[in-house]
N, C-alpha and C positions, 0 to 999 in steps of 0.2 A: 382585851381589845382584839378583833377579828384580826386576821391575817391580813396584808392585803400586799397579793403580790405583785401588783405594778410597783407598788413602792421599794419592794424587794430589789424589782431591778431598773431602779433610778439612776442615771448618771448624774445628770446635772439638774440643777433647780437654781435657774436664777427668778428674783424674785426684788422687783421695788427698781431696779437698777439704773441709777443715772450718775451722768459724769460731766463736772464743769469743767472748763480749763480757765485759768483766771479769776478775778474777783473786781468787783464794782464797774464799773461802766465796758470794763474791758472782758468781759467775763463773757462765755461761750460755751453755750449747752451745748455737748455731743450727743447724748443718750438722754433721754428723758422716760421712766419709770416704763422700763423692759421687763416682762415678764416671758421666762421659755423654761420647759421641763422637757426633759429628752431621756427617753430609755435604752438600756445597753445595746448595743452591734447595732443603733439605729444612725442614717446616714440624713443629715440637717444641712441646708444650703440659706444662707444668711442671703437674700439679695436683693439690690437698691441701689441707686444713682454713686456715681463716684464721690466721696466727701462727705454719704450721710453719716458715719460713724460707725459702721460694719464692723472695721479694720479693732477701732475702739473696744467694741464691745470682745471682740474676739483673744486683747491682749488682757483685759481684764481677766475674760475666764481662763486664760492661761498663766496669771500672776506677775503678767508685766507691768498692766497700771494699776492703781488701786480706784475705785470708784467713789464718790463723791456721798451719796447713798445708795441704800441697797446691799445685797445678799448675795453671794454665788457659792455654792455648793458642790462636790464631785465628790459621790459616793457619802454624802450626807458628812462629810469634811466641810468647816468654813474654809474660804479659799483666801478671804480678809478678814483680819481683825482692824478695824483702821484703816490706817494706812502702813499695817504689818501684814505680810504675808507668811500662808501656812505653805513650809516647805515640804510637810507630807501630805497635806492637801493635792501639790500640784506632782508630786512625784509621779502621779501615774500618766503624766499630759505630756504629748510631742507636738512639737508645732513648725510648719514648716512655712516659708516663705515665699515670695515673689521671688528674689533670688536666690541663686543657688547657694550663696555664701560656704563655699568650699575654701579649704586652704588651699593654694597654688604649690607648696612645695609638697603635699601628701599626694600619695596616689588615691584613687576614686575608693580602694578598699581600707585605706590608712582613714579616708577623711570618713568611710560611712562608721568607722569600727571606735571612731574619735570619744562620739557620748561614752561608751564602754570604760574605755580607757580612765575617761573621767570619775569614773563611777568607781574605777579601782579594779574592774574584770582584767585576768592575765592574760597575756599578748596572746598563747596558743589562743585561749578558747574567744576571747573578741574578734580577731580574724578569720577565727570558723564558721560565726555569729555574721560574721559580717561581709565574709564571702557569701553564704547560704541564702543572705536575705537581697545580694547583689545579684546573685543568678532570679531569683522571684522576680527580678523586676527588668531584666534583660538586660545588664551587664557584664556578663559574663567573660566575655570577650577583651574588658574593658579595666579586668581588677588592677591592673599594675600601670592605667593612662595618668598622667598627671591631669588636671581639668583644663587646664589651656590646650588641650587636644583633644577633647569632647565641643562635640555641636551642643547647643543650649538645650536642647529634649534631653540629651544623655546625661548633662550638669540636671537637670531636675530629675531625670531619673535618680543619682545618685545623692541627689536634696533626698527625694524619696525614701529610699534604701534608709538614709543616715537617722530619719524620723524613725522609722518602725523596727530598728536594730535592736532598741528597749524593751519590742514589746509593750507599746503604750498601752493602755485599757481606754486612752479618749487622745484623737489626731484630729488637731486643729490647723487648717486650711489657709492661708491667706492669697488668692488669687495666684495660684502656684503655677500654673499654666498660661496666664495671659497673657505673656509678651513671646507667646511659640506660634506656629503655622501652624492654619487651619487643621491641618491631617498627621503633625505631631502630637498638637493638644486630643485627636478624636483618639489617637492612637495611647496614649500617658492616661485616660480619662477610663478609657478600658480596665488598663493596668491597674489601675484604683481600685475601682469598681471590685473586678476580683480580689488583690489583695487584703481588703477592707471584710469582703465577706466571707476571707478562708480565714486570718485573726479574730471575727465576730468582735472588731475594733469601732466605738463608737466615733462618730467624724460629725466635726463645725467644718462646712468651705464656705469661705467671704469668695462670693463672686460678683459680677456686673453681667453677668451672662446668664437672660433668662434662658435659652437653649441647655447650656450646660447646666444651670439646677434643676430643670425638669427633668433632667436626662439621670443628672445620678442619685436626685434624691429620694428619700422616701419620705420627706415633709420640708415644702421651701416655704420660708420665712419672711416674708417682702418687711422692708423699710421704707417709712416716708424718707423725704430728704432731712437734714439736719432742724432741729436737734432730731436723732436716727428714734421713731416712735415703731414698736409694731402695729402693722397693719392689716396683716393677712397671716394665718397660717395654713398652708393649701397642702392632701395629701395626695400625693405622686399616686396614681389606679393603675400600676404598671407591675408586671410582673417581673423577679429575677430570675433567672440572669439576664442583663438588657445587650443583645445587641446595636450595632449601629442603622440598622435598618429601621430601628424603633422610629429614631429623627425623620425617617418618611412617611408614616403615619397618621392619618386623618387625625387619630385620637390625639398622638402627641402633638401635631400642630394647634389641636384645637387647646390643648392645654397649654401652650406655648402662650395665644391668642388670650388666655383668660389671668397668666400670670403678666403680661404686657399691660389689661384693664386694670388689674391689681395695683401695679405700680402707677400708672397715670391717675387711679382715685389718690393717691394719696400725696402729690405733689401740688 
């Protein structure tokens, strides 16, 4: 059999993928037969009306929910068997949140060096891990704050940090920035952006913001509304590294313009 190296370097392969909640009259399609293949250090933006099933699809390929039918794959690992999940499947996967969900009584380098800790890494080298990836992302200043003295950028900054302290090989997104100001999120959106391509870490972001998936992705994904069907996969003609200038842009508006048609075909 011929080589073939795109498959070489596959992350993910979903494939069939749908998901009911419930059963007989009461029953409610989220996902209906999603198909996405994404390759390594490649950056994917999931985006579609609030409530299509994004969120859904995104806790499946991180092994939170189990799918209904359907296949999800990372690194050619089943990620379901069932309704059993494969814990080395998901081992290489971070995912971070809408909120910061930090603990209150750790400090910002206690709470990001926590998965460590978890995993069984000793105190010296998790908090070297964990200061080193705190400075990356601009806390520096901030290792020994408890989070109720951090502004809400600086709790997702250190959401951030706490994701990529493993070294994931795939960071999944769930609207991590949306409830920040306008020029924290332009500002954290950056900080991504670089991070993501100094790791060559592959990334899912669930967003509602077409602006922000043009902006970081290199392929956005539109969903109908529920049950979440694809409808579009569109690739970003932007070059890296992207400044913020880009957003002024004939080109990006006009792409803006074409992912806004996208979603209105499919509602």
């Amino acid at each position: 059999m011929p080589f073939d190296a795109r498959q070489d370097r596959m992350e993910i392969n979903v494939s069939g993928l749908t998901k009911v909640f419930g059963d007989g009259p009461n029953a409610v399609t989220a996902i209906k037969d999603a198909d996405l293949t994404m390759e390594r250090g490649e950056f994917v933006s999931l985006l579609g009306p609030s409530g299509c099933g994004k969120t859904t699809l995104l806790r499946i390929v991180a092994g939170l929910e189990s799918p209904t039918e359907g296949t999800v794959e990372i690194r050619g690992n089943a990620v379901w068997n069932g309704t059993r999940r494969s814990a080395a499947a998901t081992r290489p996967v971070s995912m971070m949140f809408q909120e910061a969900r930090l603990f209150p009584w750790f400090t910002v380098v206690e709470n990001v060096a926590l998965p460590l800790r978890i995993a069984g890494v000793g105190r010296k080298e998790r908090l070297e891990r964990a200061t080193a990836i705190c400075e990356t992302v601009g806390l520096k200043e901030f290792l020994h704050h408890r989070p109720n003295a951090l502004s809400g950028g600086m709790r997702q900054r250190a959401s951030l940090a706490r994701a990529l302290v493993t070294e994931p090989q795939l960071l999944l997104l769930d609207e991590p920035f949306g409830a920040l100001d306008a020029m924290t999120r332009d500002a954290l959106n950056i900080e991504l952006m670089d991070v993501c391509a100094r790791a060559n870490v592959t990334t899912i972001l669930v967003t509602h913001s077409i602006s922000e998936a043009a902006f970081l992705s290199d392929r956005v994904v539109v969903l109908a509304p529920r049950p979440a069907r694809i409808t579009a996969m569109i690739d970003m003609p932007f070059d890296r590294p992207r400044g913020l200038e880009l957003q002024q842009s004939m080109a990006f508006q006009k792409m803006v313009g074409e992912l806004r048609q996208k979603l209105s075909e499919g509602e």
